[in-house]
C-alpha positions in Angstrom: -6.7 -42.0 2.5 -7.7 -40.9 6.2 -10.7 -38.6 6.6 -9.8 -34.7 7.0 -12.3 -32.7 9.1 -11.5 -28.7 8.5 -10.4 -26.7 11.0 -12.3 -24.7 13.0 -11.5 -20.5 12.6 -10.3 -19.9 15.9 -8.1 -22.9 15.1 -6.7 -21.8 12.0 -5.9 -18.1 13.2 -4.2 -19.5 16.2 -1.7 -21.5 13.8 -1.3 -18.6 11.5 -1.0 -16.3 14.2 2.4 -18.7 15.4 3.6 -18.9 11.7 3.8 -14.8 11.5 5.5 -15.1 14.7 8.1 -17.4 13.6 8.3 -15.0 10.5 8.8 -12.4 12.4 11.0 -13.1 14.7 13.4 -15.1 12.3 16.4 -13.8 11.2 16.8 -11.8 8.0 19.8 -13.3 6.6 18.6 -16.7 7.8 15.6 -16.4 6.7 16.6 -16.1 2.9 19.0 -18.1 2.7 16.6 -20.5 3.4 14.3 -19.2 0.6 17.2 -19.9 -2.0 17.4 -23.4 -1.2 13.4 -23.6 -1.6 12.2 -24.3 -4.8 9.7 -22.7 -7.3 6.7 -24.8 -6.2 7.1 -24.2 -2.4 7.7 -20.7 -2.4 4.0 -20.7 -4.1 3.1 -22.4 -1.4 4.4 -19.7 1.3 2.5 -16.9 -1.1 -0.9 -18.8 -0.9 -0.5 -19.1 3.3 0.6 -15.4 3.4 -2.8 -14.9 1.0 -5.0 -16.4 3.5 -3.2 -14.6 6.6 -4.8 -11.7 4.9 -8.1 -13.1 4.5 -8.2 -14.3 8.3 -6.2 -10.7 9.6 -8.6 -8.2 8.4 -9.6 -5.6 11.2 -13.6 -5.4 11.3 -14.1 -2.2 13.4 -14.9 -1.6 17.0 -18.3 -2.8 15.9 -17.3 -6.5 15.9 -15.3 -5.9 19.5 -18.5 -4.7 21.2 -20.9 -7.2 19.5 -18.3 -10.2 21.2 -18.2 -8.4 24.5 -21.8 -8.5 24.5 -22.0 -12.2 23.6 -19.4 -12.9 26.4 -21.5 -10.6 29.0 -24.4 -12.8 28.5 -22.9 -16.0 28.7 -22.1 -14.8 32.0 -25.3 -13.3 32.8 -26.8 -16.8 32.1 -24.3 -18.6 33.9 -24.9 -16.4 37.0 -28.3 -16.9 36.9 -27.9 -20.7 36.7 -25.9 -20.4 39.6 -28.5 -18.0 41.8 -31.0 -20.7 40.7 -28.5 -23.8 42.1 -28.2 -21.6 45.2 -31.5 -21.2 45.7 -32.6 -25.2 45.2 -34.0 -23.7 42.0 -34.9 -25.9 39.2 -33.0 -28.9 41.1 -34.5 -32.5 41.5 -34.3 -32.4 45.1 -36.1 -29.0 45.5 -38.9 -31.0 43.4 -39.1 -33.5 45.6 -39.2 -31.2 48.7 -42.0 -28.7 47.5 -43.8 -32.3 46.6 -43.5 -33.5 49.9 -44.9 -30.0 51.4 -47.7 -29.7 49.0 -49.3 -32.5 50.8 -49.3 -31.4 54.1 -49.7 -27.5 53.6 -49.8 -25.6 50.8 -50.1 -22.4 53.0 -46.3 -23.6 53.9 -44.5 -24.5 51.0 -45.6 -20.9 49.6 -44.3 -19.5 53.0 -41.4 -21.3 52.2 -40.4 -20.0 48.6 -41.4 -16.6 49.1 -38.6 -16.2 52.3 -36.3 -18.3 50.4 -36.5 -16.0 47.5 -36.7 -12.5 49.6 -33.8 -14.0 52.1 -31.7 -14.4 48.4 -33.0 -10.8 47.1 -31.7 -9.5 50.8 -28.2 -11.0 50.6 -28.0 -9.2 47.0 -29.5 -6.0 47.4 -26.4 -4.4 49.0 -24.4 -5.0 46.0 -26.9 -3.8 43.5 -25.6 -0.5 42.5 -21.8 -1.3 42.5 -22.9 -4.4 40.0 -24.7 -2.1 38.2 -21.6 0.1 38.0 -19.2 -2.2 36.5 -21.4 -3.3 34.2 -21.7 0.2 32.6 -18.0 1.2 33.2 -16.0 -2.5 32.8 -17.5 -3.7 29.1 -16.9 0.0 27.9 -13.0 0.1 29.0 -12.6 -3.6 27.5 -13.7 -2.8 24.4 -12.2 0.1 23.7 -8.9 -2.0 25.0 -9.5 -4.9 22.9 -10.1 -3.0 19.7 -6.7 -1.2 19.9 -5.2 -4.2 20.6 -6.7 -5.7 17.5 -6.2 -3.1 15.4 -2.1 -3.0 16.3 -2.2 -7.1 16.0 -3.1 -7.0 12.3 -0.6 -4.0 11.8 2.0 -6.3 12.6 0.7 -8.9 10.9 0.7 -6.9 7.6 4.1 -5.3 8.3 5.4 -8.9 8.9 3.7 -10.2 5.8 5.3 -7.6 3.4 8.9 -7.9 4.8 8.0 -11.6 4.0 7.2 -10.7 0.5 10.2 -8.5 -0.1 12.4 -11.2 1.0 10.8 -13.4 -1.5 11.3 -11.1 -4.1 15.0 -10.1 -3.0 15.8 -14.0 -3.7 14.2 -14.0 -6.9 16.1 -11.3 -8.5 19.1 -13.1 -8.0 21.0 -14.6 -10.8 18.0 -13.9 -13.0 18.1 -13.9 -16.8 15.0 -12.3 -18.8 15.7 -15.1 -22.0 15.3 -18.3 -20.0 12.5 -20.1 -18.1 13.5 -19.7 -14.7 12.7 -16.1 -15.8 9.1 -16.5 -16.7 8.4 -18.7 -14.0 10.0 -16.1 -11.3 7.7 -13.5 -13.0 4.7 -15.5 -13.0 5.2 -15.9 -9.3 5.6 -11.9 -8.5 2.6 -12.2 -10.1 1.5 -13.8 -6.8 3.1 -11.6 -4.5 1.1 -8.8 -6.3 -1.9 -10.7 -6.3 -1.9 -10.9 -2.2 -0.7 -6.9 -2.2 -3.8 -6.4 -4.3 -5.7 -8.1 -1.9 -4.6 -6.9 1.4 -5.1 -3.5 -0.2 -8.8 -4.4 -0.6 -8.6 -5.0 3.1 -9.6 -3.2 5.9 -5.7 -1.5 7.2 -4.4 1.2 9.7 -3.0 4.0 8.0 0.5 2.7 8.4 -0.3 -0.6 7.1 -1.6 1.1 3.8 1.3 3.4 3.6 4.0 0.4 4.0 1.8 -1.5 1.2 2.2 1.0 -1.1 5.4 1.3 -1.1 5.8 -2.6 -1.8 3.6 -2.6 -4.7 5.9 0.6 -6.5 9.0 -1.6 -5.5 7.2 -4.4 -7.2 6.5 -2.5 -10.0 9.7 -1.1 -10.4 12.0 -3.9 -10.2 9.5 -5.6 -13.0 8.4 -2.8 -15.0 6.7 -5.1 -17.6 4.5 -7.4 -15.5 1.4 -5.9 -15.7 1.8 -4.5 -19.4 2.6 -7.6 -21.3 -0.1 -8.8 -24.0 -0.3 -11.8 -23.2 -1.1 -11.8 -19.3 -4.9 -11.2 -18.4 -5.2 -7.5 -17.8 -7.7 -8.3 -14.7 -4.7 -8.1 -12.3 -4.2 -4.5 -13.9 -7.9 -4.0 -13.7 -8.0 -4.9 -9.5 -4.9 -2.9 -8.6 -6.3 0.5 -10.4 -9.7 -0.2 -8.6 -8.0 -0.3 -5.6 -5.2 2.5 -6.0 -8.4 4.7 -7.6 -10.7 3.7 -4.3 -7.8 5.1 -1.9 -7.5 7.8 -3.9 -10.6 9.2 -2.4 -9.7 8.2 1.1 -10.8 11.1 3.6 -7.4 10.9 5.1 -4.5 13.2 3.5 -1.5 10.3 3.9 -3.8 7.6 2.2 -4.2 10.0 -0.9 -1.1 10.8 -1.3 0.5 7.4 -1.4 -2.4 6.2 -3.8 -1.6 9.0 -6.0 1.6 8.3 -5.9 1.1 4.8 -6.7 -1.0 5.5 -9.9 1.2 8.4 -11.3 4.2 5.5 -11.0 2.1 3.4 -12.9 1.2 5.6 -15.4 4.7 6.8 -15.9 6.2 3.6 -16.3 3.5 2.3 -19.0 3.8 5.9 -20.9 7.4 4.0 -22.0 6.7 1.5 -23.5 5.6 1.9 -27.3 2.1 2.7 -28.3 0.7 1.3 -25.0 -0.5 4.1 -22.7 -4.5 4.7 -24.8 -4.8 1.3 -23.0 -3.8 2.1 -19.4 -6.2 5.3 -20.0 -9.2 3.1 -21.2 -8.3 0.6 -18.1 -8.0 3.7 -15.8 -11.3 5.0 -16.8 -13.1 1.8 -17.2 -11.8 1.1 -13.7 -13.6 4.7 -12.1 -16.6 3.9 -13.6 -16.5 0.5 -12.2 -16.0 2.0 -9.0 -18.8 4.5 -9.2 -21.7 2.3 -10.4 -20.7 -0.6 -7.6 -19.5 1.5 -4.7 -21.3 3.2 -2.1 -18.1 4.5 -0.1 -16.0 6.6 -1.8 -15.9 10.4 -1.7 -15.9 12.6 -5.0 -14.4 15.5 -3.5 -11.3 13.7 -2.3 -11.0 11.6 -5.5 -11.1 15.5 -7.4 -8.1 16.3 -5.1 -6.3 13.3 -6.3 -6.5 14.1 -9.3 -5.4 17.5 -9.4 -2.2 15.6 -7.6 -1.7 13.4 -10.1 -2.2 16.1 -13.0 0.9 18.7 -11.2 3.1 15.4 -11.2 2.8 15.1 -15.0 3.4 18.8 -15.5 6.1 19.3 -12.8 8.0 16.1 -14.0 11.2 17.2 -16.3 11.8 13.5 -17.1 8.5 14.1 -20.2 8.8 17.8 -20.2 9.8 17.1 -23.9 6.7 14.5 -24.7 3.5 14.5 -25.1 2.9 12.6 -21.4 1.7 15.9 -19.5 -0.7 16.2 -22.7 -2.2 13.0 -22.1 -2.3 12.7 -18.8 -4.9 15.9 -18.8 -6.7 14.6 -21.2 -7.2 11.1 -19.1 -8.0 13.5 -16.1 -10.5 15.3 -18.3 -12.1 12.2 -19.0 -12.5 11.4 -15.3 -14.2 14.5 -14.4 -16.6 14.1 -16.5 -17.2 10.4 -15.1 -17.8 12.1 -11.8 -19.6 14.6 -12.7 -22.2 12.3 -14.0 -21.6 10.7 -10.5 -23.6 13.6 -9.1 -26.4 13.2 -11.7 -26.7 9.7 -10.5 -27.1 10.7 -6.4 -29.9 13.4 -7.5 -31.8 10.5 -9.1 -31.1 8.3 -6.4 -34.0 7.5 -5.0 -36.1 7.2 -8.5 -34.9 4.0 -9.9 -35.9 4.5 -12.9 -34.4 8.0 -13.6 -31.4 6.3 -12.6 -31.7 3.5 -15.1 -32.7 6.0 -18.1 -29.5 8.3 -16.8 -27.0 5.4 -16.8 -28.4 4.5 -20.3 -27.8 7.8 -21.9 -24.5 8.1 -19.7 -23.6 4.3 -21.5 -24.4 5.9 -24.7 -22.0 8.5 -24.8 -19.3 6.1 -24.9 -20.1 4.3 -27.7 -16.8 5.1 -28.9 -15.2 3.1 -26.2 -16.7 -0.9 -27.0 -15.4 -1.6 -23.6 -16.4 1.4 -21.8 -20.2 1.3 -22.9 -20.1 -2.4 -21.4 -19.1 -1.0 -18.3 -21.5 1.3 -17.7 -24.5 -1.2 -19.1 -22.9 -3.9 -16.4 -23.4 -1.1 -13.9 -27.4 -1.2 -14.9 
């Protein structure tokens, strides 16, 4: 079997940059039929490339723009001095052999020499010093900025195209489907795919409309198979990733973001609350999930997650669906219990620059849950 040397990065984003293109641009109706003639095993294969378009799409921040443009402006600061130099007879052989041949008879001349060479070069370029100067301020500024727009609407797209992608997938699969045979449990195991890159592109830097658009995918996902992430005998880690995501945005400092996450969790909580003698487990994943995401990240705000919260809370009491149950009972109780998570949050900051207070707190804060097995471990892992 021939060698196979990896491809470079700029390599592979230039060939997944022309296969969301092709995506893209594709017709709809085209498009799908040609996903029902694919089988199983191939569209697995289309999930794992649109996984990876997500890995090599993720917008980094004017930060990364400006610390290219910098590179670039010094490879062309170099290669302009190289070129004064070659102007000059700088650094060349023949300049060598010249200032050789002068050394001999004067040295008196040869410095002569260089020193009008140089000041005749400094005189040529003197005039154009301050415009230079100019542009150099004003130019790599106005680039930037350019470029990093232009970045951040390139991975849009890219997202945008990725999800219509995936709810094309999905539109194929719940064709002809029966819940009793094999074809069933296969299809599901694959939406447990699909969910898998949502999931991750969620953990992803995205615009604001990106985020909005992947929301709504992962409720349609959700809704057309209520029982994916609520089975017993699938690993609850893919339920554990998507709260710790839809719980991080939920303390997103911008209003739209919050809403849609809020949204997103209340939908998930409603739709477990049916099935039988299952929803004291979404409550334990929910809070084991905040109290991941308090002792690991550094990034999300209290206040807005509080808002959230109180969101999610008026759902549960506003929605006449469970107006009759005990839902709007439990879901207080759950948002009680998060609270109290956060407010144990602000215990940690003041202690956060005393390690060991810290460690002692998140001890005694580990012991209060030692009715919750799982929940203790949580907040020990956090140690």
């Amino acid at each position: 079997e021939p060698r196979r040397w990896p491809l470079r990065e700029e390599t592979t984003r230039d060939l997944l940059i022309c296969f969301i293109w092709v995506l893209k641009n594709t017709l709809s109706n085209l498009f799908r039929r040609w996903l029902n003639e694919q089988s199983l095993h191939k569209l697995s294969q289309l999930i794992e490339v649109l996984d990876i378009c997500v890995s090599c799409f993720e917008y980094k921040g004017k930060k990364n723009s400006k610390t290219l443009n910098q590179s670039t402006m010094r490879r062309n600061c170099n290669l302009k001095a190289k070129l004064e130099d070659a102007i000059r007879g700088l650094g060349s052989a023949r300049r060598e052999l010249i200032l050789r041949r002068r050394d001999r008879n004067s040295n008196q001349i040869s410095q002569s020499f260089s020193q009008s060479d140089a000041l005749r070069w400094r005189k040529d370029s003197f005039q154009q010093t301050r415009y230079t100067n100019s542009l150099r301020v004003t130019k790599p500024a106005i680039e930037s900025e350019s470029e990093a727009n232009l970045e951040k609407h390139l991975l849009c797209e890219v997202t945008l195209t990725i999800l219509e992608t995936i709810e094309s997938i999905i539109f194929v699969l719940c064709q002809d489907m029966d819940a009793s045979s094999d074809y069933y449990r296969q299809c599901q195991s694959l939406v447990g795919s699909i969910l898998q890159v949502v999931i991750h592109a969620l953990s992803t830097n995205q615009c604001t409309h990106a985020l909005q658009n992947l929301f709504y995918t992962q409720r349609s996902i959700l809704t057309k198979f209520p029982n994916l992430l609520f089975e017993e005998r699938l690993d609850h880690e893919l339920l554990s990733e998507l709260l710790l995501q839809l719980l991080r945005h939920c303390s997103s400092s911008v209003s739209a973001v919050r809403s849609q996450a809020s949204a997103s969790l209340y939908t998930l909580m409603r739709q477990n609350f049916k099935i039988p003698s299952n929803f004291a487990q979404i409550k334990m994943q929910i809070t084991m999930s905040l109290s991941s995401l308090v002792g690991t990240s550094h990034h999300f705000s209290e206040q807005f997650l509080r808002r959230s919260l109180k969101t999610i809370l008026i759902y549960a009491v506003v929605d006449k669906d469970f107006q009759d149950s005990n839902f709007p009972e439990q879901v207080q109780d759950l948002v009680f219990n998060l609270h109290m998570i956060l407010s144990d949050t602000i215990r940690m900051k003041e202690y956060q620059e005393d390690p060991e207070m810290l460690i002692d707190l998140m001890y005694r804060i580990a012991k209060g849950y030692q009715h919750s097995p799982d929940l203790r471990l949580t907040w020990l892992a956090n140690m």
